[in-house]
C-alpha positions as CSV (number, residue, x, y, z in Angstrom):
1,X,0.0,0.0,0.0
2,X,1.3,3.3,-1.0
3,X,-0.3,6.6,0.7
4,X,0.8,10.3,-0.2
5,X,-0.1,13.4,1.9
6,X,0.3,17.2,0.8
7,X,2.9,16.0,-1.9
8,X,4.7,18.4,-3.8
9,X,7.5,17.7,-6.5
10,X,9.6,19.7,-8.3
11,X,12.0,19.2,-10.7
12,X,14.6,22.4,-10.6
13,X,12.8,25.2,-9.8
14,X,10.1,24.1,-12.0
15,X,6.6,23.6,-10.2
16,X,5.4,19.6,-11.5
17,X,2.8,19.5,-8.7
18,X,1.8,20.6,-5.1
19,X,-0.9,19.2,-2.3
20,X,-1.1,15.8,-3.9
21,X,-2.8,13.4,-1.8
22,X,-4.0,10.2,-2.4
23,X,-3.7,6.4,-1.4
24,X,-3.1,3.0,-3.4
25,X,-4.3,0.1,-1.3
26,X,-5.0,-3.4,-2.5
27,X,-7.3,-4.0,-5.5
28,X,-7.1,-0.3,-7.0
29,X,-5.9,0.1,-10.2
30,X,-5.1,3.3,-10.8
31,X,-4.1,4.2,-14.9
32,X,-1.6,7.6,-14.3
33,X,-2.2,10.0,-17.0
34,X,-1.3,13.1,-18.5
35,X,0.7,14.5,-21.3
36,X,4.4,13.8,-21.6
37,X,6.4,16.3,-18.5
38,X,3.5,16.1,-16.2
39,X,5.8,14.6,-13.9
40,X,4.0,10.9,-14.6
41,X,7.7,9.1,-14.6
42,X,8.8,11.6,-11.5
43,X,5.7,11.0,-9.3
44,X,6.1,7.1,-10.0
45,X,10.0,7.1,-9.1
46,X,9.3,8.9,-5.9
47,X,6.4,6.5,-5.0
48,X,9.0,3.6,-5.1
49,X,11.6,5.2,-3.1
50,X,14.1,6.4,-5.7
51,X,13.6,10.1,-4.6
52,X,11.9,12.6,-2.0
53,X,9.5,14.9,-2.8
54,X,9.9,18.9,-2.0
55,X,6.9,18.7,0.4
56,X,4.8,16.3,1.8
57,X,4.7,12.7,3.1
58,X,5.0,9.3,1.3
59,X,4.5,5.8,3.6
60,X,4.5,2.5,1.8
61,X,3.4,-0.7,3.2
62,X,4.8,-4.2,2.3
63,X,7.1,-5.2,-1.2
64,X,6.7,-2.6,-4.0
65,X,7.5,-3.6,-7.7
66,X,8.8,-0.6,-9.8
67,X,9.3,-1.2,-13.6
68,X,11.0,2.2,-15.0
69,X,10.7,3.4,-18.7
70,X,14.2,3.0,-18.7
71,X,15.3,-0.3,-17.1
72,X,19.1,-0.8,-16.1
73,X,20.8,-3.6,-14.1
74,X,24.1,-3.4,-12.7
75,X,25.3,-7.4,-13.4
76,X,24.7,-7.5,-17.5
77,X,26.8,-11.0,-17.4
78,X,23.1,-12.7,-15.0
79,X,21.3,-15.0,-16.8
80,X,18.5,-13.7,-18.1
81,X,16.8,-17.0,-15.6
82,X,18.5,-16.0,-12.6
83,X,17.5,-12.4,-13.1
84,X,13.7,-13.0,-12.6
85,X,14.4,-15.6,-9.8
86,X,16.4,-13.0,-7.6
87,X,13.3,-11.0,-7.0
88,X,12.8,-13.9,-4.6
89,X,16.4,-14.3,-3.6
90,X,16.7,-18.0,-5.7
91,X,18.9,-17.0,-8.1
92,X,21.7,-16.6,-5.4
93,X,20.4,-20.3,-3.3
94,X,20.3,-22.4,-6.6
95,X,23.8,-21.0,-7.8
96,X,24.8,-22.1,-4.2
97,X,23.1,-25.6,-5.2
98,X,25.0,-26.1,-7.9
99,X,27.9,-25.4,-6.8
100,X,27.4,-27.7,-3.7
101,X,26.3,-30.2,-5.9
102,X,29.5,-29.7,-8.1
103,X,31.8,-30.1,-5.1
104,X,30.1,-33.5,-3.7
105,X,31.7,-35.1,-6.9
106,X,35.1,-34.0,-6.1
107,X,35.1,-34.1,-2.5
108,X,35.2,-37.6,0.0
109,X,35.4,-38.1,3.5
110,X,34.7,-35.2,6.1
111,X,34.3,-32.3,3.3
112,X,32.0,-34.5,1.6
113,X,29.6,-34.3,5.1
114,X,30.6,-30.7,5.4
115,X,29.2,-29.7,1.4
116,X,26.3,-32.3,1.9
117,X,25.0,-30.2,4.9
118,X,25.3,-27.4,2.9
119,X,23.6,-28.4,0.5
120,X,20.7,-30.1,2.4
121,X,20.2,-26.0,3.9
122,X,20.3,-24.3,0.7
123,X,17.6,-27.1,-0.6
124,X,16.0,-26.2,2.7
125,X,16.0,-22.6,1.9
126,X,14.8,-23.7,-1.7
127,X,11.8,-24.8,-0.4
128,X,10.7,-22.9,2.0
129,X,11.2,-20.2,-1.0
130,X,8.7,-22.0,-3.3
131,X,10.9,-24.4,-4.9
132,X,10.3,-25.9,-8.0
133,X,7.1,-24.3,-8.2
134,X,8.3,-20.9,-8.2
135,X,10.6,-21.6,-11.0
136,X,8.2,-23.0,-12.9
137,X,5.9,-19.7,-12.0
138,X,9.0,-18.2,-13.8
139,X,9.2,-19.7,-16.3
140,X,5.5,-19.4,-17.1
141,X,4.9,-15.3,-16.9
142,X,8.4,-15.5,-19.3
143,X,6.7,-17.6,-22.1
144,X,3.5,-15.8,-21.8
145,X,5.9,-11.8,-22.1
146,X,8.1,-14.1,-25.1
147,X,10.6,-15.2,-23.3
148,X,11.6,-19.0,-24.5
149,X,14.3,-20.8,-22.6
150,X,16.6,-20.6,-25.1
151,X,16.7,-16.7,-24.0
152,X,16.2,-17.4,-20.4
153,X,19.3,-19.4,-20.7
154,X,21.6,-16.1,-22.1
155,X,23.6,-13.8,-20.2
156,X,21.8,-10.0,-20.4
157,X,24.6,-8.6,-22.4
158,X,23.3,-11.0,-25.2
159,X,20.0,-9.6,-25.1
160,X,18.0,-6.7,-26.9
161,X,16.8,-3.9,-25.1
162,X,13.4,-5.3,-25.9
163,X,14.2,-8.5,-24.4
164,X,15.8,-7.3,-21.2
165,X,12.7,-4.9,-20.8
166,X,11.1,-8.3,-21.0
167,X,13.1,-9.8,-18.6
168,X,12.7,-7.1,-15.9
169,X,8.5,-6.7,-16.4
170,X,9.1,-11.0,-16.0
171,X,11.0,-10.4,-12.6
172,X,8.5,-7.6,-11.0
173,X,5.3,-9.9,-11.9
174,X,7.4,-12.9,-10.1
175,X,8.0,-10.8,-7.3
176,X,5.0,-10.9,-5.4
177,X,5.1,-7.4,-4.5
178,X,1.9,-6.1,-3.1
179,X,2.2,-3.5,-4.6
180,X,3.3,-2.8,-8.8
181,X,4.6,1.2,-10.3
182,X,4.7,-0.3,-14.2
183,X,5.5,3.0,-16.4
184,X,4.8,2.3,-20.1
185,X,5.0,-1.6,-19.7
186,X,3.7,-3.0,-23.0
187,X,6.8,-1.3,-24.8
188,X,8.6,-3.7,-26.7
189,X,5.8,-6.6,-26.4
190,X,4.1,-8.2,-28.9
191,X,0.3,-8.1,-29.6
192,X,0.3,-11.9,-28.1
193,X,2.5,-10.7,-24.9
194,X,0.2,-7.4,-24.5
195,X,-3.1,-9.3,-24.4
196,X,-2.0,-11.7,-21.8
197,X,-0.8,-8.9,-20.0
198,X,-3.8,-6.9,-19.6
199,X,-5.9,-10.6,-18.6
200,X,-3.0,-10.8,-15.8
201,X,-2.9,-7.2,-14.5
202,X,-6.9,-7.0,-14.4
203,X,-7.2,-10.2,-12.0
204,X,-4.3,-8.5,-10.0
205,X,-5.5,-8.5,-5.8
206,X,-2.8,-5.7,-5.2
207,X,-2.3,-2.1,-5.5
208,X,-1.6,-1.1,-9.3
209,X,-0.1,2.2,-10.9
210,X,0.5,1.8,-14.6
211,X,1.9,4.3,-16.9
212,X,0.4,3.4,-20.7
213,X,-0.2,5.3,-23.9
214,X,-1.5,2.1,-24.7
215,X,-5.5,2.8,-24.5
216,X,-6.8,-0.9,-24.5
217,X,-4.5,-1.7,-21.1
218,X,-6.0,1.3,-19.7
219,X,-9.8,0.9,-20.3
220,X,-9.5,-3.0,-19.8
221,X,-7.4,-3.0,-16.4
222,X,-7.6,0.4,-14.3
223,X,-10.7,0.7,-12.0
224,X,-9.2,4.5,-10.8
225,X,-8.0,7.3,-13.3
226,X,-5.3,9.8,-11.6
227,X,-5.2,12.8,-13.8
228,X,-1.9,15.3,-13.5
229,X,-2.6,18.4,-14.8
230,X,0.5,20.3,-16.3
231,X,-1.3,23.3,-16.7
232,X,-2.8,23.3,-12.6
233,X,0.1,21.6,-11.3
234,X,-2.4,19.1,-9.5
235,X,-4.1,15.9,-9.7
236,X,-7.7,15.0,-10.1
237,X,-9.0,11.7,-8.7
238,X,-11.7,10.0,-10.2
239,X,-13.0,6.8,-8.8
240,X,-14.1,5.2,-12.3
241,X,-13.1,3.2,-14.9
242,X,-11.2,4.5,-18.1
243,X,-14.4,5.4,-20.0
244,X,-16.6,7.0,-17.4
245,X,-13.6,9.0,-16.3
246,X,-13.5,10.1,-20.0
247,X,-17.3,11.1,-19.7
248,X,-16.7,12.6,-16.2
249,X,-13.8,15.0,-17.0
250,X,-15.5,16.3,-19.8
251,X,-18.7,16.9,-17.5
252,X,-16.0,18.8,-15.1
253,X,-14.9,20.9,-17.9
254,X,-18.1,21.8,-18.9
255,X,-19.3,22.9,-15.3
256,X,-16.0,25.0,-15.0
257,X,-16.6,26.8,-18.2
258,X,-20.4,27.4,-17.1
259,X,-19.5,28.4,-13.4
260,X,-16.4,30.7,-14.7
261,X,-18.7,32.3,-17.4
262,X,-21.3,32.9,-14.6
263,X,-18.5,34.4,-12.3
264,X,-17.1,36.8,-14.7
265,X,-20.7,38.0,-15.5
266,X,-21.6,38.8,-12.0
267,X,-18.0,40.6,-11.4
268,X,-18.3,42.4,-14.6
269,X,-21.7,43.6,-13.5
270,X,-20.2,45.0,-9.8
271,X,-16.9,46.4,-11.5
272,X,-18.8,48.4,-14.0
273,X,-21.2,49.5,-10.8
274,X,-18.3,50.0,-8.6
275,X,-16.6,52.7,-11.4
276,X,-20.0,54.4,-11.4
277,X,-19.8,55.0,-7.9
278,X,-16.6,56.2,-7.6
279,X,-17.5,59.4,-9.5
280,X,-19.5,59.9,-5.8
281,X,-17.4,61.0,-3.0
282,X,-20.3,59.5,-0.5
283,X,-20.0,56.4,-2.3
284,X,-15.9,55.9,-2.9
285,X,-15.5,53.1,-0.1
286,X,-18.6,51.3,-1.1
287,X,-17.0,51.4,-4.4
288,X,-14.1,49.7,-2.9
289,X,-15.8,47.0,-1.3
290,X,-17.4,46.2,-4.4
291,X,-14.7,46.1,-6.8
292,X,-12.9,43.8,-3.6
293,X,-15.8,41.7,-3.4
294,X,-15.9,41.2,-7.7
295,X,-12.0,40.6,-7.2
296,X,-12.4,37.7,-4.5
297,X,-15.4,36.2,-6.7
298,X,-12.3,36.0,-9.6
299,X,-9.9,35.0,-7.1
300,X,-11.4,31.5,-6.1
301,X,-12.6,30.3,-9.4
302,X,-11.0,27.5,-10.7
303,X,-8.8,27.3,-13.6
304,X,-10.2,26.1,-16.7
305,X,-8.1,23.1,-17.9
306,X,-5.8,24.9,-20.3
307,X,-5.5,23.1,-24.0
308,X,-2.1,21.0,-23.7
309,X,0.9,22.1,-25.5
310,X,2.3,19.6,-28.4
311,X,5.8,19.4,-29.8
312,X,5.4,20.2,-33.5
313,X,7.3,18.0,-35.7
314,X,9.0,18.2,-39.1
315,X,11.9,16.0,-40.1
316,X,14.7,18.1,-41.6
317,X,15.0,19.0,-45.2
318,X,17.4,16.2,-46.5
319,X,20.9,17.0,-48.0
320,X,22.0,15.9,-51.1
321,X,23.4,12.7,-52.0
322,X,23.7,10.4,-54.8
323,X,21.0,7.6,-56.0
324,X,22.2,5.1,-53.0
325,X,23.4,6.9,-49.9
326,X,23.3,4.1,-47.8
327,X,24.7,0.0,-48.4
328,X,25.5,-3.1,-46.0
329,X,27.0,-5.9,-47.6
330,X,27.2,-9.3,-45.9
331,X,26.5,-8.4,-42.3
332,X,26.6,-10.6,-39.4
333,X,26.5,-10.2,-35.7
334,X,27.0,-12.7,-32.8
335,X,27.3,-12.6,-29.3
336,X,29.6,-15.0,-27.7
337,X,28.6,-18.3,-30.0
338,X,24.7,-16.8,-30.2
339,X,24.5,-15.9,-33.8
340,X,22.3,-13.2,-34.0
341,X,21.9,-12.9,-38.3
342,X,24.5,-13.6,-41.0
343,X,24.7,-12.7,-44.8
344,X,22.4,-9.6,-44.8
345,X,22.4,-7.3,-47.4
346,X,20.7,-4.1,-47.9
347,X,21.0,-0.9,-50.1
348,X,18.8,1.9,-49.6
349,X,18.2,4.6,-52.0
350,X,17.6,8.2,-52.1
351,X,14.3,8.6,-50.7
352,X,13.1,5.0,-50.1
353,X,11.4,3.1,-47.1
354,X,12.2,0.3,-45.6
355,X,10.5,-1.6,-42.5
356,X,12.5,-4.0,-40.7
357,X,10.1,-7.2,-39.0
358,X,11.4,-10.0,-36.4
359,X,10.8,-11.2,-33.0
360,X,12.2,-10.1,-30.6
361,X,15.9,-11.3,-30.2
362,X,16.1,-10.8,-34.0
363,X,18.3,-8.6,-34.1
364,X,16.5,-5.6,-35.8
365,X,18.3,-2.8,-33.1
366,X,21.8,-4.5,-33.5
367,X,21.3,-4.1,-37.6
368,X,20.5,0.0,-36.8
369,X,23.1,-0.2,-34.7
370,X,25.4,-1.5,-37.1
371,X,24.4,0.8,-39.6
372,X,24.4,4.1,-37.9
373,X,28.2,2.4,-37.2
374,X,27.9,2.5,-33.4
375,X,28.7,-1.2,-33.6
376,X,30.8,-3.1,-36.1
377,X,29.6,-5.8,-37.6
378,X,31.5,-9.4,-37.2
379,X,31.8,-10.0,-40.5
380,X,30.7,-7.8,-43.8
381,X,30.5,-3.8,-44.0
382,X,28.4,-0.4,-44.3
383,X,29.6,1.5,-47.4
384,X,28.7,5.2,-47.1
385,X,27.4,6.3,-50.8
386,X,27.8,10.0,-52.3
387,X,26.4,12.8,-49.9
388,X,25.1,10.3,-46.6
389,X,24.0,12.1,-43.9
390,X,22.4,9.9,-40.9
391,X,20.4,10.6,-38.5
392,X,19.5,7.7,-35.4
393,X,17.0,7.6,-33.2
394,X,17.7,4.8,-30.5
395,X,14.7,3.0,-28.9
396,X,16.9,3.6,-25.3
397,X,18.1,7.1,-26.3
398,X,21.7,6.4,-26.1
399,X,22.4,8.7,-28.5
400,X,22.0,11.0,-25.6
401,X,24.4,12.1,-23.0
402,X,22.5,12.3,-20.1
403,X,25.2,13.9,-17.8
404,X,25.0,16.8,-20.1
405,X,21.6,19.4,-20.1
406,X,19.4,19.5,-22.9
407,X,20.5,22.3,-24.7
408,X,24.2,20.9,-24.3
409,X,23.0,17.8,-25.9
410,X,21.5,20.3,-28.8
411,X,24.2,22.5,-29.3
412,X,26.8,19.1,-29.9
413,X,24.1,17.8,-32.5
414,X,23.7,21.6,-34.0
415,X,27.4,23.0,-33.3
416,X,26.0,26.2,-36.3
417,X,23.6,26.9,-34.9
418,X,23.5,30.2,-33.1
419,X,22.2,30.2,-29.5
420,X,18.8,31.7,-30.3
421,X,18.2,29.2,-33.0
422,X,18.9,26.5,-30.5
423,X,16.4,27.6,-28.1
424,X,14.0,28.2,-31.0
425,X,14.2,24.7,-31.9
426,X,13.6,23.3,-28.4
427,X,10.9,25.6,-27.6
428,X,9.1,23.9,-30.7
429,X,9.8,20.7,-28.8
430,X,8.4,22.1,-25.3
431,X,12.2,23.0,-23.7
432,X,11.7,26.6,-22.9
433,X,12.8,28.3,-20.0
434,X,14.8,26.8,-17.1
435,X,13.8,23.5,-19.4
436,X,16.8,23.7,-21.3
437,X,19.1,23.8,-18.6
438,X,18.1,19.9,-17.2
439,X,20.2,17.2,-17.3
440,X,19.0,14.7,-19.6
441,X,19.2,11.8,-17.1
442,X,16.4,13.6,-15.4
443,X,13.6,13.7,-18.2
444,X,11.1,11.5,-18.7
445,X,10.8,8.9,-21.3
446,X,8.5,10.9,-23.4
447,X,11.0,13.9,-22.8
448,X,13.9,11.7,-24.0
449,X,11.8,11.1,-27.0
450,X,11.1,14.8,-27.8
451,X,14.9,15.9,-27.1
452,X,15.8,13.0,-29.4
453,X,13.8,14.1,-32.2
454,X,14.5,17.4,-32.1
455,X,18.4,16.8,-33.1
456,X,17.1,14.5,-35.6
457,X,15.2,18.0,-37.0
458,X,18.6,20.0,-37.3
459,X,20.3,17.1,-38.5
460,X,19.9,17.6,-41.8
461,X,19.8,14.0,-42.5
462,X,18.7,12.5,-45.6
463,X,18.7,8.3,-44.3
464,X,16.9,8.3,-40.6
465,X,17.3,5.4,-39.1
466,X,14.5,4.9,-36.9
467,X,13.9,2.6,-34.0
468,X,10.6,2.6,-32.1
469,X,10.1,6.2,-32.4
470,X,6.5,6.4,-30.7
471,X,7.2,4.7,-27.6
472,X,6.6,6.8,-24.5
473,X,4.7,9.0,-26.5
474,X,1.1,10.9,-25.9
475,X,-1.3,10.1,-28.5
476,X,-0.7,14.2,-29.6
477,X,2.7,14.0,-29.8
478,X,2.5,10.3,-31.5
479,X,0.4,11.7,-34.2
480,X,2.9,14.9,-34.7
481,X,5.8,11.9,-35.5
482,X,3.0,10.5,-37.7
483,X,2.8,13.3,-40.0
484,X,6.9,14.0,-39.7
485,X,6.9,10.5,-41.6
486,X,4.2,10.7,-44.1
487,X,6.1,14.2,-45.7
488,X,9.7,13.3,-45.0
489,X,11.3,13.6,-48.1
490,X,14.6,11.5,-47.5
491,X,14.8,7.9,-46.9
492,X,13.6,5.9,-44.0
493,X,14.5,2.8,-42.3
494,X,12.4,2.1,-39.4
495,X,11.8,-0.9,-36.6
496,X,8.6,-0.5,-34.9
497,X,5.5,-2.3,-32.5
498,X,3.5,0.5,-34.1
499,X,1.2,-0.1,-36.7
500,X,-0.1,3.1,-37.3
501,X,3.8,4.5,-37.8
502,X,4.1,1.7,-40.5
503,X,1.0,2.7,-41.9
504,X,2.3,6.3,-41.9
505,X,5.6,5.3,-43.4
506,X,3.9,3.6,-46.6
507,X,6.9,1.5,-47.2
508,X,8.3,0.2,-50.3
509,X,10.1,-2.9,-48.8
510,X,10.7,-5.2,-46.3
511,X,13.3,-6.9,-44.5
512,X,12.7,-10.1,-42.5
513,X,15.7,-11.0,-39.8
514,X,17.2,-13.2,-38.9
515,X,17.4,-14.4,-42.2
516,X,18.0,-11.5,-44.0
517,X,15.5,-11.8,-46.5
518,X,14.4,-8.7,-48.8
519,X,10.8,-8.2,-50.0
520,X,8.6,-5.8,-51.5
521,X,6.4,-4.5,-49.0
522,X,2.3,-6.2,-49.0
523,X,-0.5,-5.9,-46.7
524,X,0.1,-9.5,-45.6
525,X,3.7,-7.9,-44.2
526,X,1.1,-5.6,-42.1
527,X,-0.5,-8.0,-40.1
528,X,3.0,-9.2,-38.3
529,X,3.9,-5.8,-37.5
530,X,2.6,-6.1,-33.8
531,X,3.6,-9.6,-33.7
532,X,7.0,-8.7,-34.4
């Protein structure tokens, strides 16, 4: 159980929210909404203990689960196995198993007794932990999120960030936490993965606060709809489901437009009849008590819910460059003796569109990857054509250097342009102000997103190489990238869940990984976007 009193949280100087109360006990779901900066991925963070609020009180009761945008584990060489099972301490008692069982063969007499009794505790411990049971309650929720033992069995460094997303939404379901912070947790699933998620988080007992752009979850699982207003710097409650909570809020805006209209009527009327009096030295300090008493009346109304900002988009104009910018030539990638694809070939030309599909674990980051040349391939190579000028957007924004501030990050990406072009640019992205001046470790996913995109804007850049580009995105902001691809004049290669940013992209052709195959593009191809 998580309960907030009087909360306020700021990030900087900037105001997110103030007197936030509210409490998550056991069977609420509560869907967390609002448009990107809100303070969604803040408020969530502080709830699990990664931070203090400016004001207020926070208590929590019993285990809480916490899945980040952003998830990051300090041990990449885990198994991807023994990663889920350490949210209930096994992973450490069945590598101590092992080993015990390892040293039995080798040892005789007394240290034979001696690794037999430890062993017997650790199988103890085992037990009492769930045993077999809970492993195969592991292994279970990882099937169902797309995990198959074959990955289960691979260190983390093997895996794509899709996968170790995976892995860590796997490990916080296995908990057993009585209470789960999930922000944006159907990134990088599958349609198969996402439907058997929403079934399991809408029989969930505990307390639930999810983070989704992803409507279905939210109108099939939350039973409460907390609303953070970036305009009011509050939160509005409402006890309902996702669609009454849609009726609802509209209602509320409604009755503040009718009781504001009302109010400034009735002030109007004693302003205009305080002035009037005023001319009247008898009547000057009645004249003042009205126009204090139409003041007051304006004083307590409450806001109307301002229209919500949105980044506008435009992908950059592309530079020149000759009929093929852009050519890999017998590409292959492995980790340790995993081969991830071999013998791919691809050439894209001036202008065309090109949609990479594969499970996860296919490799389809690792080939951007390659191609932007952040990694290098085992065997085969990129050849740069006449004029190329690339522009990447990662899925986990590592093209962002998150100990410098946003408009540090710009300026490196845009070293010609002048100072108030800079902040031009960001200000069309929502970075005005003290804004600019934030680290970028700080922002939100949805923040990352818009900082990311906004150096792919001044990039000049006439192939972007694209991967996941709507995720963490409000459906405003989503339909703004929309657009950017549907007039983009230079050519696009793009990995994406997102079926309406394929749709948008109207590709020419397709490549299928691992095997490397090339296609043109057909609306059969559309139907294993989301499984992909």
């Amino acid at each position: 159980m998580i309960t907030a009193a009087g909360v306020e949280i700021r990030v900087g100087p900037r105001l997110l929210m103030e007197d936030v109360t509210f409490r998550v006990g056991p069977g609420d779901r509560v869907g967390l909404v609002g448009r990107n900066g809100a303070g969604k991925t803040t408020l969530t963070k502080i709830l699990a203990g990664g931070g203090q609020p400016a004001a207020g009180t926070i208590s929590r009761a019993g285990q809480i689960g916490y899945l980040p945008q952003d998830p990051r584990t300090g041990d990449l060489e885990v198994l991807g196995r023994d990663r889920i099972l350490s949210a209930r301490g096994l992973d450490e008692v069945i590598r101590g198993m092992r080993a015990a069982e390892e040293a039995m063969g080798q040892a005789d007499g007394d240290a034979r007794e001696k690794v037999m009794r430890r062993y017997s505790r650790l199988e103890a411990e085992f037990t009492s932990r769930g045993g077999y049971a809970a492993e195969s309650e592991a292994a279970s929720i990882a099937s169902s999120l797309g995990l198959p033992d074959r990955v289960l069995g691979q260190p983390l460094n093997t895996l794509s960030g899709g996968q170790r997303r995976r892995i860590e939404l796997a490990r916080i379901l296995f908990s057993g936490a009585e209470t789960l912070l999930l922000d944006e947790p159907t990134n990088h699933l599958d349609a198969d993965s996402i439907v058997w998620l929403r079934d399991h988080l809408k029989t969930y007992s505990g307390g639930l606060m999810v983070i989704s752009h992803d409507v279905a979850l939210i109108e099939t699982v939350v039973n409460k709809v907390f609303y953070l207003d970036a305009n009011r710097q509050v939160m509005d409650i409402y006890n309902m489901g996702w669609k009454n909570y849609l009726a609802q809020r509209e209602a509320d805006e409604r009755r503040r437009h009718r009781e504001r209209a009302n109010t400034e009527k009735k002030a109007s009327a004693l302003m205009l009849q305080a002035d009037k009096m005023r001319a009247k030295a008898t009547k000057a300090v009645a004249a003042q008590n009205m126009a204090r008493r139409a003041q007051r009346m304006l004083a307590g109304l409450e806001g109307e819910r301002a229209s919500e900002k949105v980044a506008k988009l435009r992908f950059p104009t592309p530079a020149p460059c000759g009929r093929t910018p852009l050519m890999a030539e017998g590409l292959s990638r492995s980790y340790g003796s995993l081969e991830i694809f071999t013998d791919v070939d691809l050439a894209i030309d001036r202008g065309s569109r090109v949609v990479v599909l594969g499970l996860n674990g296919a490799g389809k980051t690792t080939l951007l990857r390659l191609l932007a040349g952040i990694d290098q391939p085992d065997t085969g190579a990129i050849l740069p054509g006449h004029g190329l000028k690339l522009g990447y957007y990662a899925q986990e924004h590592e093209t962002l250097d998150v100990s410098r501030t946003v408009l540090q990050n710009m300026k490196s990406a845009a070293p010609d342009l002048d100072e108030t072009e800079t902040r031009k640019v960001l200000g069309s992205f929502l970075f005005s102000g003290d804004d600019v001046d934030k680290p970028a470790g700080v922002l939100s996913g949805g923040e990352k997103t818009r900082l990311a995109l906004a150096i792919l804007v001044v990039s000049a850049a006439n192939v972007l190489l694209l991967d996941e580009p709507t995720n963490n995105l409000d459906p405003a902001s989503r339909e703004e990238v929309l657009a950017a691809l549907r007039s983009y004049e230079g050519a696009v290669v793009l990995v994406s869940h997102d079926e309406g940013a394929v749709q948008a992209l109207e590709p020419e052709r397709v490549l299928l990984l691992p095997d490397g195959v090339e296609d043109l593009w057909g609306r059969d191809y559309a139907d294993l976007v989301a499984l992909a």
